[in-house]
Steps between C-alpha positions, in 0.01 A plus 500: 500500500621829424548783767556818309482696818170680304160360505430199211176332440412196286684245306783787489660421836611153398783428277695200358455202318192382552370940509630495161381150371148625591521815320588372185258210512221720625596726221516241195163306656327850577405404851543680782617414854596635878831337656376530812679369872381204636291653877696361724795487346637150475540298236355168686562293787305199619362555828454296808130497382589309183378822312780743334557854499599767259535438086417100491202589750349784243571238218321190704239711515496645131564852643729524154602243267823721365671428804517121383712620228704725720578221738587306196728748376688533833537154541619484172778752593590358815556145349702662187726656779533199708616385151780731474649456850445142434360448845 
């Protein structure tokens, strides 16, 4: 997320890879979208409950189906650098 010190709204706070991956498909499909932050912040955790928190707990419950892909991506990533160090 960006922190400009001035105040930025929207999709315009976030950049990177995946920021820029959206613009261009949301661009060439002519959709539109709002990278928004996941409310409380996590990206999941299975709690003591059995139910999770964060990302995976929006997508179990179809909150947003983009954030399958996004996990994919970043998985993607990590493994491709686990790769490289060869670990």
């Amino acid at each position: 997320m960006i922190d400009r010190g001035s105040h930025i709204e929207g999709n315009a706070r976030f950049e990177g890879y995946i920021a820029d991956l959206l613009e261009r498909l949301s661009t060439k499909a002519g959709f539109k979208y709002t990278i928004k932050l996941v409310a409380d912040k996590k990206y999941g955790r299975r709690l003591e409950n059995g139910r999770w928190n964060g990302m995976i707990r929006e997508v179990m419950e179809s909150v947003s189906i983009i954030k399958v892909v996004l996990i994919y991506v970043i998985l993607c990533h990590v493994l491709r650098f686990l790769y490289i160090l060869k670990l």
